[in-house]
N, C-alpha and C positions, 0 to 999 in steps of 0.2 A: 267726140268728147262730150257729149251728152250736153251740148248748149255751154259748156264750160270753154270752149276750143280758146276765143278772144281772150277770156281770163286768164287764160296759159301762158299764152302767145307775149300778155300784161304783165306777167309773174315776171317771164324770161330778160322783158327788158327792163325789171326794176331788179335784174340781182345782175343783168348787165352794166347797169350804173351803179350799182354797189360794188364789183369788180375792182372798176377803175379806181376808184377812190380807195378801196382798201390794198391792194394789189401795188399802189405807190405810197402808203403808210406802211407796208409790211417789211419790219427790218429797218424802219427811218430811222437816224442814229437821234432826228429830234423828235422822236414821239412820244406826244408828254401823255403821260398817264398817273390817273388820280384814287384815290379809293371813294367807294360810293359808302352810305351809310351803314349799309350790311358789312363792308367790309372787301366786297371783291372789287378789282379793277373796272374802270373806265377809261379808254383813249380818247385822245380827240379824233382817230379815227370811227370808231366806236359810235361818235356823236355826231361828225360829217356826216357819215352814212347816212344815220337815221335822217338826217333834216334833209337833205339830199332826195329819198325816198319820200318824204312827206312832201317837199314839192314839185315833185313829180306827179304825186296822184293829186297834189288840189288841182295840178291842171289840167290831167286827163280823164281823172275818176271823182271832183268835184262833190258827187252823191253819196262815195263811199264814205265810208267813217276808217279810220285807221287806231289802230293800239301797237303799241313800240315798248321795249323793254325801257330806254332812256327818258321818254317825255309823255311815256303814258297815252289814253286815247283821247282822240280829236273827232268830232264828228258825230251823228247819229245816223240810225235804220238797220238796215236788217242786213248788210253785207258793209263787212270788216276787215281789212287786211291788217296781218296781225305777224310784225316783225323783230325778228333777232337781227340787228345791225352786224354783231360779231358772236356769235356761236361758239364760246372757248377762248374767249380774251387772254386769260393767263397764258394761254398757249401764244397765243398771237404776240403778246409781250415779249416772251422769251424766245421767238424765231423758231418754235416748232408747227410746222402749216395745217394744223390739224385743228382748222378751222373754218367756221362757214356762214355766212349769211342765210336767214332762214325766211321765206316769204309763203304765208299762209292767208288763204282768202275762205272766210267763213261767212255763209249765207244764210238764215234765222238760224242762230247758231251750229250750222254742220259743217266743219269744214270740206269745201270740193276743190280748192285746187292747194299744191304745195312743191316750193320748190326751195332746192337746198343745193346754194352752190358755195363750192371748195376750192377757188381759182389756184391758190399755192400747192393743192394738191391737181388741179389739172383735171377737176372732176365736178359734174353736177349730176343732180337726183331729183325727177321730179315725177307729179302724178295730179292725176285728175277724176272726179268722179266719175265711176265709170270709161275710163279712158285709158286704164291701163298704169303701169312703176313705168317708169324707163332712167338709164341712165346714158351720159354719152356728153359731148361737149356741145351741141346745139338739138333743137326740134329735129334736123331735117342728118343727122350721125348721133343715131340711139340705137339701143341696145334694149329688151325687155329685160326686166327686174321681177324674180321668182323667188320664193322660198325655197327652202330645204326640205326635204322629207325625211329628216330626221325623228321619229319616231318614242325613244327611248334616252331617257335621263343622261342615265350613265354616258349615251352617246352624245351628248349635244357638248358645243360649243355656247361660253355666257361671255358678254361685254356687259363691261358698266363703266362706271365715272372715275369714283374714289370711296375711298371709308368712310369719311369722315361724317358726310351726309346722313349715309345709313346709323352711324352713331348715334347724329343730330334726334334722329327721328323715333329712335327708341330701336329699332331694327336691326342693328351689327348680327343678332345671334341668328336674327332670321336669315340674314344673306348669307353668312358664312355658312348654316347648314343648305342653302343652296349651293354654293360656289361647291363645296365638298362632294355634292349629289350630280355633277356634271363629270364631263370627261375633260373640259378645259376651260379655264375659269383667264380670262385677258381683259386691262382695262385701255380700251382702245379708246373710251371716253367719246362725252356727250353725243351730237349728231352723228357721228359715224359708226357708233355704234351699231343705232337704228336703224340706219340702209345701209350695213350690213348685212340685217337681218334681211332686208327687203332681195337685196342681192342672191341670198343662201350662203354667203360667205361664214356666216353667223347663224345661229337660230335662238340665242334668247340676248333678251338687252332689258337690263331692268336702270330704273333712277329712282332716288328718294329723294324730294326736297328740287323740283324742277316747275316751273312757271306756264300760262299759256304760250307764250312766245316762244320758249325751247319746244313743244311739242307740236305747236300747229301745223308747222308744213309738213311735219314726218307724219301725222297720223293716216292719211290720204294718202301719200308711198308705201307706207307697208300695207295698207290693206288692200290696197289696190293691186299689191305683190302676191297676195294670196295670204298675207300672215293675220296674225289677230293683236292691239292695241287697246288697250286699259290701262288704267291706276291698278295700285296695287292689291287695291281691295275689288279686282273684278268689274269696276264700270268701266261702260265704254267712253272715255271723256278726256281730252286733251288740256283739260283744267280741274281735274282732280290733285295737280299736286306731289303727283309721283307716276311711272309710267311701266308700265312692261308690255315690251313686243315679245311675238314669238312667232316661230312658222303655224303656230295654228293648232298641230298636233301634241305640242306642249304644255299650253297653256293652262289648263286643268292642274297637270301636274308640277307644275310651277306653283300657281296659287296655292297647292295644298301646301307644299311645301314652306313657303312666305308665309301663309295666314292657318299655320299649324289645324289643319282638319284633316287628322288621318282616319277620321271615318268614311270620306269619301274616296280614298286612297282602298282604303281595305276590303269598300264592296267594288269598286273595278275591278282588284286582282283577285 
């Protein structure tokens, strides 16, 4: 795992203590949930988690610094664990398990390790620099995580969230002349979109209007799957604010399509 291995090893049992905690809130008939200023949900599982995860690592990882979607960062230097407590609350609210704790460990800001676990769905996703996607229910029952060789538009499969984001952002007309330009446009939404792509289940996953915390741990799984991870404008950054995975041999034509230059479109073909 290229010196990353302990990190891993760190990730695994900080989304094994997120588990517990959310895995017995999930479905609670008393789970109080709140709206945050934006507007989207918060649980008090939501909040357990995070404070739960925060100390844990003051008392194993003491040096690192941590940033959490609910209480923001704690901490200074040059490695950062940077977590989504719950990955898809509104789901989590309404008893559909299509949701996940997100644990991402960034080092002078690159991230190298990330793991995304989906206990209600029976599934976790993780990756390391240099170390490979894998998926499976521990380190030691995994599975390798590959892209697709999907090659051509018309043929790909796209995941994404919701509309409304893309509205938010000015973007609606762009995505739908994507969605239109695929062969199968499904919103499997947030995290699982992206390691679906990591899997090849998928080959494009696009978000508008998404945070560091939503993208950290995924960025590390799909490249490390072989795919390629940007904003929408083509950087490589898990804090740009919007995101598009792809297996890699898309991605060009993705872009052109989103950021309207069909003059590079016209000298490829």
């Amino acid at each position: 795992m290229a010196g990353f291995d302990d990190d891993l090893r760190f990730a695994h049992v900080l989304a094994d203590a997120a588990d517990d905690i959310t895995m017995r809130r999930f479905r609670a008939l008393d789970l109080s949930v709140q709206s945050k200023p934006d507007l989207t949900p918060v649980t008090d599982a939501d909040l357990a988690t995070e404070e739960s995860l925060r100390n844990v690592l003051r008392r194993a990882r003491p040096r690192d610094a941590m940033l959490g979607e609910e209480y923001g960062r704690t901490g200074v230097g040059q490695r950062c664990w940077v977590v989504d407590p719950i990955d898809g609350t509104a789901n989590f609210v309404r008893g559909v398990p299509v949701w996940a704790t997100l644990i991402g460990l960034m080092a002078d800001g690159e991230v190298v390790v990330g793991v995304v676990s989906a206990p209600a769905l029976g599934r976790r996703w993780w990756g390391a620099k240099d170390g490979g996607s894998w998926t499976g229910r521990s380190l030691t029952k995994a599975s390798a995580c590959r892209v697709s060789e999907v090659n051509r538009l018309e043929d790909a499969s796209l995941s994404f969230s919701d509309l409304a984001s893309w509205e938010q952002s000015g973007r609606l007309d762009q995505f739908v002349r994507l969605a239109r330009s695929v062969w199968r446009a499904r919103a499997y939404g947030d995290f699982w979109s992206h390691v679906l792509v990591a899997e090849g289940a998928v080959d494009i996953s696009a978000e508008s209007g998404v945070s560091l915390w939503d993208l950290a741990a995924v960025q590390v799984i799909v490249q490390e799957a072989g795919g390629m991870f940007t904003d929408l404008a083509g950087n490589m950054t898990p804090d740009g604010g919007s995101v598009l995975c792809t297996n890699g041999q898309l991605h060009d034509d993705v872009l052109d399509v989103l950021t309207k230059r069909p003059d590079r479109a016209a000298r490829r073909s």
